[in-house]
PAKETI-645806 format. One record per residue (C-alpha): x, y, z; residue number from 1. Coordinates in pm, 1 decimal. Each point is the difference from the previous one (the first is absolute). Example, Ala and Ser with C-alpha at 12.3 -4.5 7.8 and 13.67 -1.06 7.14 Angstrom:
BEGIN
<X = 1230.0&Y = -450.0&Z = 780.0&nr = 1>
<X = 137.0&Y = 344.0&Z = -66.0&nr = 2>
! end
This chain:
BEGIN
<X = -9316.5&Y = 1742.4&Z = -7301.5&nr = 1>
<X = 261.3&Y = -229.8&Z = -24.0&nr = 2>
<X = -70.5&Y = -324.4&Z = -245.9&nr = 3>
<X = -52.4&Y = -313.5&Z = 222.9&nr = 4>
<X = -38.6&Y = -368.1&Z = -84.3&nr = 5>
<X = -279.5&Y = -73.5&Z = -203.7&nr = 6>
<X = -283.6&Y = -154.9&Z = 204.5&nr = 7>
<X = -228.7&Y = -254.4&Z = -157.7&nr = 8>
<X = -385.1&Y = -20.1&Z = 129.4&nr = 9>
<X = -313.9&Y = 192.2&Z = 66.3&nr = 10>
<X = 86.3&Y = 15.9&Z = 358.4&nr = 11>
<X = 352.1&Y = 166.2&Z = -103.5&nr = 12>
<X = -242.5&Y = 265.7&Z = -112.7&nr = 13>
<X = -227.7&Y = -6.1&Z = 317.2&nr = 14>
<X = 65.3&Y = 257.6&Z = 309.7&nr = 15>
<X = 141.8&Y = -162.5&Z = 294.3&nr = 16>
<X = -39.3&Y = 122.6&Z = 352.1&nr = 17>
<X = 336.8&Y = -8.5&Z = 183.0&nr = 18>
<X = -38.9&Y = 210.1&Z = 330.2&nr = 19>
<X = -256.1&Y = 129.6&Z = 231.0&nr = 20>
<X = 71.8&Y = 385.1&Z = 35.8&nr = 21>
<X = -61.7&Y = -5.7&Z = 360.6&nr = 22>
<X = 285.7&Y = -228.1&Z = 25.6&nr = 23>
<X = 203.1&Y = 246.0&Z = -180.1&nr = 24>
<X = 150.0&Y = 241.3&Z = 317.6&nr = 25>
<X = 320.2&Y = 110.5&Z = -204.5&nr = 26>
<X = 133.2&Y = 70.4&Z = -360.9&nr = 27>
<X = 187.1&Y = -401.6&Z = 9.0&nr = 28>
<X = 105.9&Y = -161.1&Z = -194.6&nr = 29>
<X = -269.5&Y = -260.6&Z = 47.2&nr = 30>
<X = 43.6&Y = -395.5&Z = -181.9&nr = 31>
<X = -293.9&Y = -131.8&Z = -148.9&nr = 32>
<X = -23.1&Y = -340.6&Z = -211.0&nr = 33>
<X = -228.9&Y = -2.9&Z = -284.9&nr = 34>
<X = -45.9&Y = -261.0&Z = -273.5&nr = 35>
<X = 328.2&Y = -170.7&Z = 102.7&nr = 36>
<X = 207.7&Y = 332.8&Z = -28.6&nr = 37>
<X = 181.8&Y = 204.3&Z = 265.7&nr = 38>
<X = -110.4&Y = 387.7&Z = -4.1&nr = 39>
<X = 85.2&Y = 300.0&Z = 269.5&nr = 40>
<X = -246.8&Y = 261.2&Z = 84.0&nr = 41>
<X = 105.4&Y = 350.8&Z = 83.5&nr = 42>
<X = -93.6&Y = 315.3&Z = -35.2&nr = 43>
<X = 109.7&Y = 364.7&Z = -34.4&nr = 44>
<X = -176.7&Y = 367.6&Z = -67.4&nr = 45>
<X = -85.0&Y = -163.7&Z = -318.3&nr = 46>
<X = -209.5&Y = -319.2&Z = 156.7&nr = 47>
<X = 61.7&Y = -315.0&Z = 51.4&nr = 48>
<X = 232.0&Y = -202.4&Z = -255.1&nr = 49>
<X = -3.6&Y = -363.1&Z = -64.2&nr = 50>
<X = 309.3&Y = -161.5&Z = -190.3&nr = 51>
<X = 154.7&Y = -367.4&Z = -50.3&nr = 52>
<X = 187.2&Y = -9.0&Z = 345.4&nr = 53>
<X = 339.9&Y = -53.6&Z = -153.4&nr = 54>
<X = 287.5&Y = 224.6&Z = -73.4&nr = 55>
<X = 117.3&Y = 30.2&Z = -310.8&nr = 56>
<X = 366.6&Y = 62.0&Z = 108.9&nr = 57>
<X = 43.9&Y = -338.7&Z = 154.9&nr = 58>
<X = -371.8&Y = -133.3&Z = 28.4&nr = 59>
<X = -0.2&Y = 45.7&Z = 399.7&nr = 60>
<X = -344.0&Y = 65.3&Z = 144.3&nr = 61>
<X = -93.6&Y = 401.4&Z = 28.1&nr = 62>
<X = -201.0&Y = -90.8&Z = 359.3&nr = 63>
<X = 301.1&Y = -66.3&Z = 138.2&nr = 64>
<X = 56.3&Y = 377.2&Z = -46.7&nr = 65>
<X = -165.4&Y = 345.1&Z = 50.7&nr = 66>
<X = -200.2&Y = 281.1&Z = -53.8&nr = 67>
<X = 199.3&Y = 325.5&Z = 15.3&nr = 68>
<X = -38.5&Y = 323.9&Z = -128.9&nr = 69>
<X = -237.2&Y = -135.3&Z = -221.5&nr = 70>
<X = 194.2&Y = -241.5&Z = -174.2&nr = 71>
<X = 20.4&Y = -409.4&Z = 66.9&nr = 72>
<X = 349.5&Y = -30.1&Z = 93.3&nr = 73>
<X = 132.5&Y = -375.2&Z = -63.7&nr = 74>
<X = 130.3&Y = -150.1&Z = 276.2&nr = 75>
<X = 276.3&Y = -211.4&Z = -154.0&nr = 76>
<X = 240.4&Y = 293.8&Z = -148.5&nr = 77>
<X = -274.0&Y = 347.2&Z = 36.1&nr = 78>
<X = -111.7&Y = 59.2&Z = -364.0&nr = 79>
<X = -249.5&Y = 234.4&Z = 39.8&nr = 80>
<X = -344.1&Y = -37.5&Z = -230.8&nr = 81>
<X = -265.3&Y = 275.2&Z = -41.9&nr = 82>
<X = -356.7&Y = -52.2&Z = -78.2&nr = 83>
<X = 45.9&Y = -120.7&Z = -351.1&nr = 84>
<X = 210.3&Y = -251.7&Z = 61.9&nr = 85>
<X = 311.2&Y = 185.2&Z = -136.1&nr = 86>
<X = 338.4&Y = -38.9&Z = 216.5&nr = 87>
<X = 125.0&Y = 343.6&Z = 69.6&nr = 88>
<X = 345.5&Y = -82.6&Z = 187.2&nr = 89>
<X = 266.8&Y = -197.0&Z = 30.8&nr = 90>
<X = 120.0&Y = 43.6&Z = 346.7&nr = 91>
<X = 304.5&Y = -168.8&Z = -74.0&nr = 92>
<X = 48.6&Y = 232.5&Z = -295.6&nr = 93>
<X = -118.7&Y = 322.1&Z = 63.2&nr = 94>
<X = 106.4&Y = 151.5&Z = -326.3&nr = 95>
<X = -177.6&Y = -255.6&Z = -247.4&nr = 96>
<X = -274.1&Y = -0.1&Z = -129.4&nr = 97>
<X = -272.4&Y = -299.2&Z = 50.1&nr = 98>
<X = -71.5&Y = -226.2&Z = -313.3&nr = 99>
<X = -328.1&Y = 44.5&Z = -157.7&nr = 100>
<X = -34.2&Y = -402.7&Z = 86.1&nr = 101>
<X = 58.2&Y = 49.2&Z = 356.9&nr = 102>
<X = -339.5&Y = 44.5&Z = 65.5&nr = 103>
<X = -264.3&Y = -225.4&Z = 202.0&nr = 104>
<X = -268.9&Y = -194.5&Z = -159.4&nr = 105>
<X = -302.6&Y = 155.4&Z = 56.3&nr = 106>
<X = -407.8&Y = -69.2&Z = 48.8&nr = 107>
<X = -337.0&Y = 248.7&Z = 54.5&nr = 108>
<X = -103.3&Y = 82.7&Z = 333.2&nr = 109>
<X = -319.7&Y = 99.8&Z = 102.7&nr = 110>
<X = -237.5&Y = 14.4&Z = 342.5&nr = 111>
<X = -326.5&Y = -55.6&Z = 41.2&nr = 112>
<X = -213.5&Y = -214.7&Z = 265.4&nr = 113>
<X = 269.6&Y = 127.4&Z = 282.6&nr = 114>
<X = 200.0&Y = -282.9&Z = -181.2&nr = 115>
<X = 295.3&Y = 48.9&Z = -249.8&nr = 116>
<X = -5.6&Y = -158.8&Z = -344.1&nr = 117>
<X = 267.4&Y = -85.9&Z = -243.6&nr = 118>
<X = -26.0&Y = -76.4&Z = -383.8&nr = 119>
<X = 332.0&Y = -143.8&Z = -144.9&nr = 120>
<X = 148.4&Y = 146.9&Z = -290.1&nr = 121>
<X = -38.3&Y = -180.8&Z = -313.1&nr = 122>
<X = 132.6&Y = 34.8&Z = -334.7&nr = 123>
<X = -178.0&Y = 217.2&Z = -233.4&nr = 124>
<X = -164.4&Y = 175.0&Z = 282.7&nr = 125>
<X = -137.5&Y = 325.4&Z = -138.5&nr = 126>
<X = -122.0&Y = -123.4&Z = -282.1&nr = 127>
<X = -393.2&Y = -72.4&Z = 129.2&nr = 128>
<X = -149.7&Y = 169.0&Z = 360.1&nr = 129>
<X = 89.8&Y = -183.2&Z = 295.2&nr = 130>
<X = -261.6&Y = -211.0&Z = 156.0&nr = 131>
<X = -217.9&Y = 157.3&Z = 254.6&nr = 132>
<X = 52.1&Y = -98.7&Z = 386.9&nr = 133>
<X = -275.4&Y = -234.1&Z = 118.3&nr = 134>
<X = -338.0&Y = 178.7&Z = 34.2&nr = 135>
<X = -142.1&Y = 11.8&Z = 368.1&nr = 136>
<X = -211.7&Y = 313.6&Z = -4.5&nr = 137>
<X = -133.8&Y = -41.2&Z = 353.6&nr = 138>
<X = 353.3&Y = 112.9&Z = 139.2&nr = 139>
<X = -46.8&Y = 344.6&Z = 150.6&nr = 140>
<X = -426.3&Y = 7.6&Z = -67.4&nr = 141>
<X = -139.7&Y = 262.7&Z = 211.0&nr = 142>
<X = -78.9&Y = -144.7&Z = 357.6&nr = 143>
<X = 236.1&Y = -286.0&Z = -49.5&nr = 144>
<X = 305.8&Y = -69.0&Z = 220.0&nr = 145>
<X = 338.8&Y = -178.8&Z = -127.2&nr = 146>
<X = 145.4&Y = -262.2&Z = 156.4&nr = 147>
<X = 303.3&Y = -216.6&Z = -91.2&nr = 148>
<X = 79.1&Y = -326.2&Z = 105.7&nr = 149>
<X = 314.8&Y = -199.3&Z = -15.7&nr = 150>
<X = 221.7&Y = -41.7&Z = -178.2&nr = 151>
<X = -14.2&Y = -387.4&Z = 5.6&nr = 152>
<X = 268.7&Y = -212.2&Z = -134.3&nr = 153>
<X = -117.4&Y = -346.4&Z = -160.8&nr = 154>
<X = 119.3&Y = -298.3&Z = -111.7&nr = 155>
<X = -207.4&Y = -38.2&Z = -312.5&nr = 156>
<X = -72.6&Y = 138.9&Z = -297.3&nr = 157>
<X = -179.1&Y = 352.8&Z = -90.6&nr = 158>
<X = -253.5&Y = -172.6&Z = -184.3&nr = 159>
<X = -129.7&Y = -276.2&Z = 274.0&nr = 160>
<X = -22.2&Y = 272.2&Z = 224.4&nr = 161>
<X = -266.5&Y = 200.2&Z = -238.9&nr = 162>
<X = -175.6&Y = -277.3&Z = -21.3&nr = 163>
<X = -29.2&Y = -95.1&Z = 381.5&nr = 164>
<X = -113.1&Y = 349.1&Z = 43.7&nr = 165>
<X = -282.4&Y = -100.6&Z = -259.2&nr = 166>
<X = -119.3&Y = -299.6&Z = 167.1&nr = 167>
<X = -302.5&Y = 26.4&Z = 232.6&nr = 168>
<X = -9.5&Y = -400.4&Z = 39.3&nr = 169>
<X = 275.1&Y = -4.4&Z = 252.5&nr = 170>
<X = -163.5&Y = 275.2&Z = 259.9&nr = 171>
<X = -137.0&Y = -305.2&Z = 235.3&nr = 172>
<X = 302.1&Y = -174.6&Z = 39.2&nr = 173>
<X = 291.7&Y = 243.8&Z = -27.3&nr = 174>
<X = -200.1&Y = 294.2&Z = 135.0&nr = 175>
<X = -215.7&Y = -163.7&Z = 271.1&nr = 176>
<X = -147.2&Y = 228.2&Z = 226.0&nr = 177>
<X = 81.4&Y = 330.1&Z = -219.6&nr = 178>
<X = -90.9&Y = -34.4&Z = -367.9&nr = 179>
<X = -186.4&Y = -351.3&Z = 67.3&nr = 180>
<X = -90.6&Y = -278.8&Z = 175.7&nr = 181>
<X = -6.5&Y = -364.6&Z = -45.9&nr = 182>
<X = -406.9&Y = 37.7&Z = 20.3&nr = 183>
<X = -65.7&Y = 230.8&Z = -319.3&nr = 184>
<X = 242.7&Y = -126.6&Z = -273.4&nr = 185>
<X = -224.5&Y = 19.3&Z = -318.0&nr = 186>
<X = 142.5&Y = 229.3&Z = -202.5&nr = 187>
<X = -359.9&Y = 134.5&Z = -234.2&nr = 188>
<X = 25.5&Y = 14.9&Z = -350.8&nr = 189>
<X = 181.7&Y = 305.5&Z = -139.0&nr = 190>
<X = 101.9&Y = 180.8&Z = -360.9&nr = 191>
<X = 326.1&Y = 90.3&Z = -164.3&nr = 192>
<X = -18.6&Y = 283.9&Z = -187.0&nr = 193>
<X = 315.1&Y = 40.2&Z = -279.5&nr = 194>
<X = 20.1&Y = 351.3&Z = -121.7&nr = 195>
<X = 34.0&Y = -201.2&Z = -397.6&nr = 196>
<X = 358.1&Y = 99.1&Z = -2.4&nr = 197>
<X = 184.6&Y = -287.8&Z = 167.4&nr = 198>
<X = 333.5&Y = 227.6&Z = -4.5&nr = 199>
<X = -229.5&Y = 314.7&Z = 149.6&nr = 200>
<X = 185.2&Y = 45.7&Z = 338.4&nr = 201>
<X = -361.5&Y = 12.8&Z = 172.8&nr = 202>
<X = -98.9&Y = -284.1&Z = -196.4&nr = 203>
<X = -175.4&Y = -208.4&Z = 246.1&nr = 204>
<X = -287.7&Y = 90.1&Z = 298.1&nr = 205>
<X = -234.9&Y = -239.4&Z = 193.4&nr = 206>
<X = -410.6&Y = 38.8&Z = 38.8&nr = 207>
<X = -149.0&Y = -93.8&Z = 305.6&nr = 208>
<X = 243.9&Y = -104.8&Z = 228.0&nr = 209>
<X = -154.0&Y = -33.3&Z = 348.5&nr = 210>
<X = 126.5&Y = -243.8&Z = 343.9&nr = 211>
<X = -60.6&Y = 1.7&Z = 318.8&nr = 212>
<X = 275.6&Y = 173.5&Z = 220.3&nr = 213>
<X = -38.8&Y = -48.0&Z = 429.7&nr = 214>
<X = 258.4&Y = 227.5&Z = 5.1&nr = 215>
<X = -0.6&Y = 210.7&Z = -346.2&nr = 216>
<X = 188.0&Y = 305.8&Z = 132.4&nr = 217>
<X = 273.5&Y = 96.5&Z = 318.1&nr = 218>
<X = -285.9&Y = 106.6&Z = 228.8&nr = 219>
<X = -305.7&Y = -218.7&Z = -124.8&nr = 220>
<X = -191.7&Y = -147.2&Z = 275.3&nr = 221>
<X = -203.0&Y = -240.7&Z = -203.9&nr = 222>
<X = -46.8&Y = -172.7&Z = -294.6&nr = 223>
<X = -102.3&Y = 122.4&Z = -352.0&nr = 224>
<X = -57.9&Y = -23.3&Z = -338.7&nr = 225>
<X = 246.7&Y = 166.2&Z = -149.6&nr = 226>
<X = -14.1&Y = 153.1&Z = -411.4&nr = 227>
<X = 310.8&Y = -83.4&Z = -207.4&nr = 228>
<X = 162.3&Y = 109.5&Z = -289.1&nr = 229>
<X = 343.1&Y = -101.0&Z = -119.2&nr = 230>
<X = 181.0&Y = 172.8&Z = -297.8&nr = 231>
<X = 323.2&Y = -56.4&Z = -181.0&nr = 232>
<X = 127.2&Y = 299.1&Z = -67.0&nr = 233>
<X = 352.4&Y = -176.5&Z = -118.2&nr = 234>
<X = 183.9&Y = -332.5&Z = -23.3&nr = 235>
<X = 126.2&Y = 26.5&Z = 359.8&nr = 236>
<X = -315.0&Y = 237.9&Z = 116.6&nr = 237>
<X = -336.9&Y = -7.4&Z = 148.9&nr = 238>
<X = -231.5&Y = 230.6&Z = 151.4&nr = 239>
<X = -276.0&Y = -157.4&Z = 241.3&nr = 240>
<X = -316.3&Y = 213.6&Z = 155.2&nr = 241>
<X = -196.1&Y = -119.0&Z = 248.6&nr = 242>
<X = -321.7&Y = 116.4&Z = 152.8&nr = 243>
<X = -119.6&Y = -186.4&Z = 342.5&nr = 244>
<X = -365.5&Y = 44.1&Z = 89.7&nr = 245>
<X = 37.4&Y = 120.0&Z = 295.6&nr = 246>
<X = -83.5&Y = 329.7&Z = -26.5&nr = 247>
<X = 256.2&Y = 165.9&Z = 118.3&nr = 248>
<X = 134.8&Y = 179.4&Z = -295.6&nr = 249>
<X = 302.2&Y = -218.3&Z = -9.2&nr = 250>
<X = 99.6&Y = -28.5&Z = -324.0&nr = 251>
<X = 372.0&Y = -63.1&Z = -172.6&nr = 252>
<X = 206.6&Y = -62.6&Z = -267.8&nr = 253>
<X = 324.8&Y = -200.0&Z = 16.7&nr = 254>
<X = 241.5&Y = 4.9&Z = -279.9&nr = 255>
<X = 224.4&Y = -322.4&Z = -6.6&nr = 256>
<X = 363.7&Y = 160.4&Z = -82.6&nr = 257>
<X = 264.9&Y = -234.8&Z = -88.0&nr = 258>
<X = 356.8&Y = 34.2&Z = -136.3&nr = 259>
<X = 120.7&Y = -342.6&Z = -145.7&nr = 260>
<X = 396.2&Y = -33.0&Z = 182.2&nr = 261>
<X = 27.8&Y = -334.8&Z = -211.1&nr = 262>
<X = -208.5&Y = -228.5&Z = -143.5&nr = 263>
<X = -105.2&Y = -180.3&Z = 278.2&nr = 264>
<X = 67.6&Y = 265.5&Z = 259.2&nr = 265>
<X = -231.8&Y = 358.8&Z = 25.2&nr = 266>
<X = -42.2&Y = 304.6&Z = 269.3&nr = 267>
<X = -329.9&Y = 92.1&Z = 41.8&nr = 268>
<X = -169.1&Y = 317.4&Z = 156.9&nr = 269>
<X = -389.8&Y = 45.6&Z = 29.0&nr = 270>
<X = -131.7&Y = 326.8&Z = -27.3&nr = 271>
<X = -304.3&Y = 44.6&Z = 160.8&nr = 272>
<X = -235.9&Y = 346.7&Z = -63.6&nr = 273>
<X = -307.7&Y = -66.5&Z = 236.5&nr = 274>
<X = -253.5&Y = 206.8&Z = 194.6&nr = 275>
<X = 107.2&Y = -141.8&Z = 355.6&nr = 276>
<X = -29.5&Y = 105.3&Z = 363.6&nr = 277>
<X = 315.7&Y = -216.8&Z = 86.9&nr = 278>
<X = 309.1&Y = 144.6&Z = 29.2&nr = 279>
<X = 268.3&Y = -88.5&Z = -273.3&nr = 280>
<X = 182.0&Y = -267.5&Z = 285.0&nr = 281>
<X = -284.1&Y = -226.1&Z = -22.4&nr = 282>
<X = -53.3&Y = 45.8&Z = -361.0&nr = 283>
<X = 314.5&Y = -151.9&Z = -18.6&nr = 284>
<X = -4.3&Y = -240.3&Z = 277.7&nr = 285>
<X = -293.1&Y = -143.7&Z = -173.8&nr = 286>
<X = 156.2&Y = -24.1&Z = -346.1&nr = 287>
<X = 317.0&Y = -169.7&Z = 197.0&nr = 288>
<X = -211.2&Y = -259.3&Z = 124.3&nr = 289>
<X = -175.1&Y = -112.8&Z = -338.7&nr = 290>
<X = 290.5&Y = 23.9&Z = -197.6&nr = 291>
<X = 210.5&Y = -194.1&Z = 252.3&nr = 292>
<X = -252.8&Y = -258.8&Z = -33.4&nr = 293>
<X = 10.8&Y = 14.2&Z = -347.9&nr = 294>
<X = 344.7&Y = -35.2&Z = -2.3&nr = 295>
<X = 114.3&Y = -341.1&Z = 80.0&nr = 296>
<X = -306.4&Y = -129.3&Z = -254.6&nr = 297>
<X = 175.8&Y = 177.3&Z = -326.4&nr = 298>
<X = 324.1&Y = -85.7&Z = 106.1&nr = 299>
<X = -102.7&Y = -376.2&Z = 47.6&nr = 300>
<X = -177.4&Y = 4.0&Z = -399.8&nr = 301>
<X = 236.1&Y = -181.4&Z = -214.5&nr = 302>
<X = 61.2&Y = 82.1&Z = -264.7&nr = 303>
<X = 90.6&Y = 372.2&Z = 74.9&nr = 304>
<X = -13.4&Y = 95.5&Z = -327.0&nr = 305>
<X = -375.9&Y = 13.0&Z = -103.4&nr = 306>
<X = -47.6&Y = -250.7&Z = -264.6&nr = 307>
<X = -249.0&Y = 170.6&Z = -316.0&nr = 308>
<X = -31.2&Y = -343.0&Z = -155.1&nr = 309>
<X = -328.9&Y = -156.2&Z = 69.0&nr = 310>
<X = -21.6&Y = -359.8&Z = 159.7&nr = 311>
<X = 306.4&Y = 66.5&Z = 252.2&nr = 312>
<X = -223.3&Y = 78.2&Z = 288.5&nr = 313>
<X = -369.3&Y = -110.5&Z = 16.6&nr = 314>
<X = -239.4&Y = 349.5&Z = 35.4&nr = 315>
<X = -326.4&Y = 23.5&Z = 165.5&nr = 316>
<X = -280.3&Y = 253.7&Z = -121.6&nr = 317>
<X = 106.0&Y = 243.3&Z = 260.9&nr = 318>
<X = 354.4&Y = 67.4&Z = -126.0&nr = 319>
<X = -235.5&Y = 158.1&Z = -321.2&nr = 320>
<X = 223.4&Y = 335.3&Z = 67.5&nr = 321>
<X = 324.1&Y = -201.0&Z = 56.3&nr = 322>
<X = -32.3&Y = -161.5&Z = -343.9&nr = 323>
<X = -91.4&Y = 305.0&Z = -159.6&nr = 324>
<X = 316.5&Y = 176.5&Z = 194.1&nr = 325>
<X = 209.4&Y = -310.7&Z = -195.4&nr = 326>
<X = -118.6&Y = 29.3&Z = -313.6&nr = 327>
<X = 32.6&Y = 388.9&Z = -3.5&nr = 328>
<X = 406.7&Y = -68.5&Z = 84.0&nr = 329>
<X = -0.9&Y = -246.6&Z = -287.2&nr = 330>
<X = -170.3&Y = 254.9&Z = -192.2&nr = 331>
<X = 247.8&Y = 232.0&Z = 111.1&nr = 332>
<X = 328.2&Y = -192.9&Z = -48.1&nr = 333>
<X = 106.3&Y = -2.2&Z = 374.9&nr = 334>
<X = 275.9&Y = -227.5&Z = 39.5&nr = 335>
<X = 146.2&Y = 159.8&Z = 327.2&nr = 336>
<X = -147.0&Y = -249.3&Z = 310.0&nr = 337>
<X = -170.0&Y = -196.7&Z = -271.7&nr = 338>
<X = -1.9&Y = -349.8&Z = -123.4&nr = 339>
<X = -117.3&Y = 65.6&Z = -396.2&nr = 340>
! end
């Protein structure tokens, strides 16, 4: 692999997802935006590939070229770069041979979820085992279904958006008439569990999460109580499973995916593995309409950058999972979407 710039930060060490697969109908190239840099996705016989998207001839962009013959051909003068990297021709002179430096920067590639992910390279990698990819072992249990929603492009930082997903007090206001009503806003005591390694990547779980939903699912016809548990599975992941009682068997888990563009700007995808009679339209119909509503609330919170210093914002007992989600970033030394 070729050596990139050194990047600084646990989340420089994190798996990213970058692309839905489904979204993926050809080889690309494909631009993606993660942690303020520029990469192009493409792929050959040998898999996908996922490099700085710059050139090093004359540091044009490789997705404004293409995929032929198995190669990424640049599109500014046609140097031709296999898998590795490694320019193997000069159009221009067909007799020499390419520079060992005329190679592309780049990073590990890997699927899972129906989502790609992307690790940047970092100096000295090799030396200790990369990092795992976010645990969420309900993907593909037997009976379960897959669904992916989005991707969703916000104007906010990675970490206000984990921690929006964690909050249960805003279901009666932001979520009337699906996940809550003005009528049944208590939110009942619950318990954060930390797994006694703040820097575990599953570090934190809740205990007895429960609210009233009217509308807790895409076909629910009336209210329930609903069971919650919320993990955080990584600094810019959670898992949440919910159980109505309804009995109806309709049970899910939806993993909050989100690749932080810049610090104050993320994609997001939900993936959603649920026993479910509705068809995979509705599943995401639904998740459009309480993320859209979500939306414009995140985007409004100022600052963007979730502050980890206590006494800038005033908490209530109910954010109990929120503050545990700060401290574990602190804990962490996540400075990417974060006010330290």
């Amino acid at each position: 692999m070729a050596a990139g710039q050194d990047a600084t930060g646990p989340e420089h060490d994190q798996w990213h997802p970058v692309l839905a697969l489904e979204h993926a109908d050809g080889d690309g190239p494909y631009p993606v935006r993660l942690l303020e840099r520029d990469l192009v996705l493409w792929r050959n016989a040998d898999g996908w590939h996922a490099w700085d998207d710059r050139c090093p001839h004359r540091g044009a962009a490789f997705t404004l070229g293409r995929v032929q013959d198995g190669l990424l051909r640049c599109g500014y003068h046609g140097w031709r770069f296999e898998s590795s990297g490694r320019c193997t021709r000069y159009p221009a002179h067909p007799g020499l041979v390419p520079a060992p430096r005329a190679c592309a920067v780049t990073h590990a590639v890997r699927e899972a979820y129906g989502l790609l992910w992307v690790r940047l390279a970092r100096a000295g990698d090799g030396a200790a085992p990369p990092p795992a990819l976010p645990p969420f072992p309900e993907s593909g249990a037997a009976g379960c279904r897959q669904v992916i929603a989005g991707p969703y492009d916000v104007a906010t930082s990675a970490p206000r958006l984990v921690e929006n997903f964690l909050d249960m007090a805003h279901f009666g206001y932001v979520h009337d008439g699906y996940l809550g009503d003005p009528e049944h806003t208590e939110v009942p005591p619950y318990e954060v569990e930390a797994s006694g390694d703040p820097r575990a990547p599953d570090a934190l779980r809740t205990i007895g999460c429960r609210a009233w939903q009217p509308r807790s699912h895409a076909s629910a016809e009336g209210g329930a109580m609903v069971e919650y548990e919320y993990r955080v599975v990584a600094p810019y992941t959670a898992v949440l499973t919910k159980v109505p009682d309804l009995g109806d068997d309709h049970r899910a888990a939806i993993a909050l995916f989100i690749c932080p563009r810049e610090p104050e700007a993320s994609r997001v995808w939900f993936v959603m593995s649920l026993v479910s009679e509705d068809d995979d339209a509705s599943l995401r119909a639904f998740q459009d309409t309480i993320f859209l509503q979500d939306q414009p609330i995140v985007e409004s919170q100022r600052p963007r950058r979730l502050p980890l210093a206590t006494g800038v914002e005033v908490p209530q007992p109910a954010d109990r999972m929120a503050s545990a989600y700060r401290r574990y970033l602190a804990a962490h030394g996540v400075r990417f979407g974060t006010l330290p």
